[in-house]
N, C-alpha and C positions, 0 to 999 in steps of 0.2 A: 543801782543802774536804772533808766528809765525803762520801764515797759515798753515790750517790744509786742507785735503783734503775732498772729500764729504763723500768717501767710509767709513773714519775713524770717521769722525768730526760727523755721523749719522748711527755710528755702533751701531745696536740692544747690549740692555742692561739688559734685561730680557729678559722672556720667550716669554712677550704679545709683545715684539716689533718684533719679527722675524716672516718674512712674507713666506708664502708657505709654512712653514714643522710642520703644527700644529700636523699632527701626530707624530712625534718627540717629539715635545714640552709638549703635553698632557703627552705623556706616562711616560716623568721622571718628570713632576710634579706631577704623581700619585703615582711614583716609590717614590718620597720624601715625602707624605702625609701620607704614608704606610709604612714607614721606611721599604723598602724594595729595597735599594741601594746595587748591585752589585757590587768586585771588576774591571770588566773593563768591558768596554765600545767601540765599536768600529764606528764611526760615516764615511760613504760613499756618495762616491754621485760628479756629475762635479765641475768645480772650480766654485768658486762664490758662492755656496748656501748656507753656514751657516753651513759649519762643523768643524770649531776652532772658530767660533762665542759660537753656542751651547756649547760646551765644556769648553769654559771660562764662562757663562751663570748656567752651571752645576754644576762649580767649587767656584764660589758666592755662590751658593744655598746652597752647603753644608759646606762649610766655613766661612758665614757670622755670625753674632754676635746670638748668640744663635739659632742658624741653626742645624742642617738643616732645611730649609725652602725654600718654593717658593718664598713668596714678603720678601724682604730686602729693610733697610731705602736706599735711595741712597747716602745720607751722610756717611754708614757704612764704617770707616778705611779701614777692610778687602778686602770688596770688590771694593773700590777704589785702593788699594795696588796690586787687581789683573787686573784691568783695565789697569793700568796703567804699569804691566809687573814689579814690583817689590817687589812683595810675595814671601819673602821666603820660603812659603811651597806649592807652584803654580810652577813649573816647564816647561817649556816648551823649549820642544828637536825638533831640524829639522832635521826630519831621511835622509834626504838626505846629510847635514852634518858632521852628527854623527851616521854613518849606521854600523860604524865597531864593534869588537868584545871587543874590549879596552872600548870604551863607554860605552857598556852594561855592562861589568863588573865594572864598575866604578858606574854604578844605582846601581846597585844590592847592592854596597856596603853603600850606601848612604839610600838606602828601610830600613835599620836596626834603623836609626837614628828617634824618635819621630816627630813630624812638632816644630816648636817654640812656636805659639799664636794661630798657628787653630787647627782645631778637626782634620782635615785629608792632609796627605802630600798627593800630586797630581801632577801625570806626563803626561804632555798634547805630545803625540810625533805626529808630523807632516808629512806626507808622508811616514806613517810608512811602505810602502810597500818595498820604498829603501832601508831598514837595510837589512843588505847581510843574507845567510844560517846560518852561524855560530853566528852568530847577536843573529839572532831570535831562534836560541837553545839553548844560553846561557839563554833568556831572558824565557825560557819557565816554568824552576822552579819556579823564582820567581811569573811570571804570575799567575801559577795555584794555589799557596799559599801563597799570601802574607801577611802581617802583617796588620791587624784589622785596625791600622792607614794607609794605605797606597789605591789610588784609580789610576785606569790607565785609561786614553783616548787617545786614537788612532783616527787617517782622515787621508783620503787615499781616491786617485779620481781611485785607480785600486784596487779595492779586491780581484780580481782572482790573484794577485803575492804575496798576504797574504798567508805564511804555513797554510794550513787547521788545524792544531796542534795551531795558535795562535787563527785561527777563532773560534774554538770549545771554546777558554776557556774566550770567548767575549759576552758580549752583542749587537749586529749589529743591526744597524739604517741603512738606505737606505735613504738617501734625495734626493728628485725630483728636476727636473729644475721649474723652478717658471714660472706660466704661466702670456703671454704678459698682460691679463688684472693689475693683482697683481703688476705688475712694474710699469704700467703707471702708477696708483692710487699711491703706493709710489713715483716715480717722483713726482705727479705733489704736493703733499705735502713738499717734498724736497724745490721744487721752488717755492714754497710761501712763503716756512720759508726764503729761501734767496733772495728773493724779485723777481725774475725773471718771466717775461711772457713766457711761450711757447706753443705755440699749442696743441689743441687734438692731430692731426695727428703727429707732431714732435714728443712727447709724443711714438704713438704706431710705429714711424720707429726708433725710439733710444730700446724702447722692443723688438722689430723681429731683429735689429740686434743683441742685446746681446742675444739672443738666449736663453733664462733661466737663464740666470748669472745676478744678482743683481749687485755683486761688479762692472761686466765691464758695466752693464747699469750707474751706477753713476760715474763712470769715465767716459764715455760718456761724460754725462750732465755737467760734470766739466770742461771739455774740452770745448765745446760749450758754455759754459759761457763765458773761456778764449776768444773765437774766435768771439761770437758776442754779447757780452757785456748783455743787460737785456732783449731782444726781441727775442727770439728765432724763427722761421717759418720751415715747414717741408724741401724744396728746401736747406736751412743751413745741416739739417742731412742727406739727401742724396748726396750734396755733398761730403760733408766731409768723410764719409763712402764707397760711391761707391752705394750706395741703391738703386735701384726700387723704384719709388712711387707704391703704392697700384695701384691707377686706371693703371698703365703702365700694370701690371701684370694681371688686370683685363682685359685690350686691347689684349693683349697678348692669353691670353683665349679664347675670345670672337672669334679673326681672327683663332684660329685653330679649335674649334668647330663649325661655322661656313664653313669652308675650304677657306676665303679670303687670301690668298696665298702672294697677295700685300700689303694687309692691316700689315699683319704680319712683311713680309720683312722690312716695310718701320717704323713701330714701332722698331725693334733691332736696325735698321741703327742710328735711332736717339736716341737710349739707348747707343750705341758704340762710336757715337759723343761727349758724354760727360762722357764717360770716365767710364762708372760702370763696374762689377767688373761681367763676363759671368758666373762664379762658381755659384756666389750668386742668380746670375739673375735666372739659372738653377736649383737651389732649390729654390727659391719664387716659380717657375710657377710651379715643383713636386709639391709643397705642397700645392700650391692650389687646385691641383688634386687630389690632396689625402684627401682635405676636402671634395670636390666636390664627389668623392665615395663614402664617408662616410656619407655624407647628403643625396646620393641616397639610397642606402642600408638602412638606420636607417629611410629614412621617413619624413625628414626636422628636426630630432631631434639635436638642435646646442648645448646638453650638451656634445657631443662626438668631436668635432672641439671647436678648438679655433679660433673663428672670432669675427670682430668685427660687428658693425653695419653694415660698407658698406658692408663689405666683404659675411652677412649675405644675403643682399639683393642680390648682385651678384649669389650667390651660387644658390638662389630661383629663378633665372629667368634662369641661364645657365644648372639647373640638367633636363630643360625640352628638352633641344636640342638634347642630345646624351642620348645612352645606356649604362649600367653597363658595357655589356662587350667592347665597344669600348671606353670607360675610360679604362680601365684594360689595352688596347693595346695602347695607348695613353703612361698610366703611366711607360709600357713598354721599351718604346721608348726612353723616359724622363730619368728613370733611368741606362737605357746601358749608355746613354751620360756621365749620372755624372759621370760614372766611367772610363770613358775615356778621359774627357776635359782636365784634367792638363799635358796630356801625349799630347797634339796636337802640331802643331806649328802654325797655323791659328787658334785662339778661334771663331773669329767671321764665317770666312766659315764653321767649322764645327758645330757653332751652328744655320747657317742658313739652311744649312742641317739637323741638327736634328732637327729644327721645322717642317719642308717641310714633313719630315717624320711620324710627327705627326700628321700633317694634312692628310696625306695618312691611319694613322692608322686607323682612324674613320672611313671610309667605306673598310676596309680589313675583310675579310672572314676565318673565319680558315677553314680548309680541313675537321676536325669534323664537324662542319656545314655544310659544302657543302655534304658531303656525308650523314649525316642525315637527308638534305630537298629533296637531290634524294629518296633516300628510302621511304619519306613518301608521295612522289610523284609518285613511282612505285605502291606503295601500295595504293594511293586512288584512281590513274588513270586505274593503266595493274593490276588488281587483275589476281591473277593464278590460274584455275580451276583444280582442280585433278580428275583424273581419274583411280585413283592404284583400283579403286573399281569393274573395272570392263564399267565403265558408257562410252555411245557412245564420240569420241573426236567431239569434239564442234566446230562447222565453223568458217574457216579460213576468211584471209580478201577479203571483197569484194571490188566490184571497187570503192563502195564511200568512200573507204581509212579507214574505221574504224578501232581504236586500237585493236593489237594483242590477241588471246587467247591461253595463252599456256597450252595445254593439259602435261602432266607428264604419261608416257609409264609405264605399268605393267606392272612386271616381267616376263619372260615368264614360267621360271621353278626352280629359283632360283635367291638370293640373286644375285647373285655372276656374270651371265650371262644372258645375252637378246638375243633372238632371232629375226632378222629383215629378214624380206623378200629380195630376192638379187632384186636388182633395175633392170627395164627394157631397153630392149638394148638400147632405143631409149634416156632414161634418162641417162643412163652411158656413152653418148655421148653432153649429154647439159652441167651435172653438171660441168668438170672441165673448160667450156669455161662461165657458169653461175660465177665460184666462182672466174675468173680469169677478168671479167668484173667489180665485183664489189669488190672488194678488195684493191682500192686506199680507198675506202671510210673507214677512223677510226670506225666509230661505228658500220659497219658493217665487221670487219676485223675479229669477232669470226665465222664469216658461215663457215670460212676454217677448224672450228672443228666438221663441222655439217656433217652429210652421209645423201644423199636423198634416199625416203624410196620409194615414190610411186607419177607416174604422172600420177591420174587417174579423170574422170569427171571435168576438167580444176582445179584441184585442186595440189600443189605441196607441197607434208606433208615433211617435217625435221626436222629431229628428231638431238637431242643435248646434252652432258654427262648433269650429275646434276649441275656441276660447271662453265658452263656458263648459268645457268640460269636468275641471276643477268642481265646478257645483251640482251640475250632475251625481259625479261621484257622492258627496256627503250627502245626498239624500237617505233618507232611514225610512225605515219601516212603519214611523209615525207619521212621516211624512205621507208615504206611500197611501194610508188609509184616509189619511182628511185628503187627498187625488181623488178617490175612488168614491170618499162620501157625497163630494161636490157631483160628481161625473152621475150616481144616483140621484140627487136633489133635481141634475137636469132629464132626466129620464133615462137613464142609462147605467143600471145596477150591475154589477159582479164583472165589472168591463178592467180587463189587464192593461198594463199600462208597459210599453215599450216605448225606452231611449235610443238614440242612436246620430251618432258622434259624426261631423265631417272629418278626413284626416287629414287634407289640406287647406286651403283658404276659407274663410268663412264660407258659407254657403251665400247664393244667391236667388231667393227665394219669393213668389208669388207672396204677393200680400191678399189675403183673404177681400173681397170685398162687405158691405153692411149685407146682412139679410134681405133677402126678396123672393116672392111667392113663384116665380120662374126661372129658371138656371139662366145665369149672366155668363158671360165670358170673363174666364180671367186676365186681371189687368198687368202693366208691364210690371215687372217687376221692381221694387223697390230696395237701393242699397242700405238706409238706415234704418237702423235698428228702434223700434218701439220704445219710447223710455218708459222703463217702470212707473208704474203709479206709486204716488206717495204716500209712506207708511205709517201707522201709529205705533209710537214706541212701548205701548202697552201688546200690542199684539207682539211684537219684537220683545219685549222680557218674556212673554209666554209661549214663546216659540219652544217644540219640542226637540228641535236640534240646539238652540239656543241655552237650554235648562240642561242638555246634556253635559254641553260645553263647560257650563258652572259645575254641574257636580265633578266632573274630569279635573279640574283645575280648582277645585273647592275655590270660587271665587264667588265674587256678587258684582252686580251690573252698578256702578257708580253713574254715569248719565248715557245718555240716548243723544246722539245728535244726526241730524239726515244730512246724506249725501250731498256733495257741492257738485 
């Protein structure tokens, strides 16, 4: 006899032989038990999983010797006649062939005619998606009424290029890709009926690469038979394919969640040595990420992933290293790549770059975080005491550097405007050389919207619109002392320093005039606001609230840009 292939020579022949689509399977053995068979059928799903298996499986069931029925003798004529592809009343069309509009009318004329020996004529059409527009119009009468003897099945791996007018007048099955455990376990019964040794592990790298595909898993293994005779070892199917072994990808994890930087590099180098295949390599390592998610989230629960054993153990010791959300930035990273690698011209430099990058993800910060652990750090350290009530403002800071108290100014007679007292001649001559001393420093570059109110009992109150209050608050106590050194350098040592907040509308506020040797009248007041002087970004990395900020977030300042 000639050689037959494996795909063929151990193609499912019933319901109970097809693996992974029991939901399928169930349903039109129930549809036949129930005589409650449909004229058409429409079976989906990737290449490989048993969708003109099923259909010729369907088409036994209801045409076999006193059928319909689920179990048939296997010696039944009929259903040998349609195993075999030469049932006359078994049809089977490849719409990618026969997609035109000549065809269809040539079924349609053929639907009229009885079957010969079975209960029902049955048109198996293959790729029924490629029969053109006018194809699938012609075919639509007959679809939606045909003759008592006649049954249609349709497979198609794209159902969205199906007329919604043929989906409607369909029975639809959905088949799943067939998960890696289900292929092994069929492999390794394959290679015992055909005498062959092969590894567990050969076994689960011939499944992860056919991806959910039965047929191309067994053409695999037929292949590897060809290539190394009755001994199969996992090293044979990664060659051959381009594969990752499991523990590679495992290594591969381990040096980016960790952040070994070498460890990493020097594992690709010798994946690239021998020739695999960066696409593949870069979905293995997603998707172990995306188990490794999924096992954080869900709790160590492995009904939700498909791993195997090792893969099981890996996941339970690696989901303790890292956090949810620096997986998430990880997987980030992972997935821009894939959508870029086939567009590169160096696979390997850019995929040593996007590992490098992934290793960086894991202690990356988003700016929502960063701005939510300031906030709840203004809020548990600089609480802000109001004072809209009337209540005395509360002492400013003293020499042993204590954190800020920001008092919040009543109104004085309206919503709308505040009354300030005009500042003394003797202040109206500090403040602009006060606010021009300290104005390299960043975190203090809002004082330029502050108006000084009163330098009385070594006390210096200022007052500030509602909307820099936010930076008010994150003043520190380092802060507080380069205030107080300046306010000395201009003559005016051991001088407390009080804030104090509008609660409605910005203030409207006298603008100091230049210094002059005899008291001037103050001018109208002015609504814009001073723009900060422009800052050195050396003085901005040395900032003490700024080097805070790093140590809190163990970060480093990457570039410095000013304000637009």
């Amino acid at each position: 006899m000639a050689y037959q292939v494996i795909a063929r020579k151990y193609r499912p022949q019933r319901f109970s032989d097809v693996v992974g689509q029991e939901h399928v399977t169930r349903t039109l053995s129930q549809a036949i038990e129930q005589n409650r068979i449909a004229h058409a059928y429409l079976f989906c799903g990737p290449r490989g999983t048993g969708k003109t298996t099923i259909a010729r499986i369907f088409a036994k069931c209801l045409n076999c010797t006193g059928g319909p029925k689920v179990e048939f003798a296997e010696d039944d004529t009929r259903c040998q006649e349609i195993t075999e592809g030469r049932s006359i009343d078994v049809l089977e069309i490849d719409g990618a062939s026969n997609r035109g509009i000549e065809e269809i009318r040539e079924l349609r004329e053929t639907v009229k005619y009885v079957p010969a020996t079975s209960k029902y004529k049955i048109y198996i059409i293959d790729e029924v998606h490629m029969l053109t527009k006018e194809a699938f119009n012609a075919l639509l009468k007959t679809l939606e009424e045909p003759p008592e003897h006649v049954k249609f099945m349709f497979a198609t791996t794209e159902p969205e290029k199906v007329l919604p007018t043929i989906l409607s007048r369909c029975q639809r099955f959905d088949l799943r890709r067939i998960p890696v455990k289900l292929i092994v376990e069929h492999l390794g019964e394959i290679a015992k009926k055909e005498k062959v040794k092969i590894d567990a592990s050969a076994l689960t790298a011939i499944a992860r690469g056919a991806e959910g595909c039965m047929r191309d898993a067994e053409s695999a293994l037929d292949q590897l038979i060809s290539f190394c005779g009755e001994q199969i070892a996992e090293p044979d199917v990664l060659s051959m394919f381009g594969l990752a072994a499991q523990s590679q990808v495992f290594a591969l994890a381990s040096g980016i969640l960790s952040g070994d930087a070498q460890s990493v590099l020097k594992e690709l180098d010798d994946l690239s040595k021998h020739g695999k295949d960066f696409a593949r390599l870069l979905g293995d390592v997603l998707e172990y990420f995306r188990n490794l998610l999924i096992y954080q989230i869900s709790k160590g629960d492995l009904k939700l992933v498909e791993a195997t054993e090792a893969e099981a153990s890996s996941l339970a010791a690696h989901a303790k290293l890292i956090t949810t959300d620096a997986l998430t930035r990880i997987m980030e990273v992972l997935t821009d790549a894939e959508a870029k690698l086939r567009e590169v011209a160096s696979k390997k430099i850019f995929m040593e770059v996007t590992l490098l990058k992934a290793i960086e993800a894991r202690q990356t910060v988003s700016i929502d975080t960063v701005i939510k652990q300031l906030q709840e750090m203004r809020g548990g350290g600089l609480p802000a005491t109001k004072e809209a009530r009337g209540d005395q403002p509360s002492q400013g800071f003293g020499p042993a550097g204590a954190r800020p108290t920001v008092a919040e100014a009543k109104p004085a007679k309206s919503a709308m405007s505040i009354e300030i007292p005009a500042a003394p001649q003797g202040l109206q001559q500090l403040w602009p050389a006060f606010v021009e001393a300290v104005g390299s420093r960043l975190s203090l570059a809002f004082l330029a919207h502050g108006q000084p109110v009163s330098l009385e009992k070594q006390t210096l109150t200022i007052q500030f619109p509602a909307d820099d209050e936010g930076q008010v608050h994150l003043v520190d106590a380092d802060a507080l002392r380069f205030l107080q050194s300046k306010l000395a350098e201009l003559g005016q040592p051991n001088v407390q320093i009080k804030f104090v907040v509008a609660e409605a509308q910005p203030m409207v506020a006298p603008t100091l005039p230049t210094p002059v040797a005899a008291p001037a009248p103050v001018p109208e007041p002015k609504k814009e606001k001073p723009v900060p002087q422009k800052l050195n970004p050396e003085d901005f990395k040395n900032d003490p609230l700024i080097q805070k900020a790093l140590e809190i977030f163990k970060g480093h300042i990457v570039e410095v840009r000013a304000g637009i």
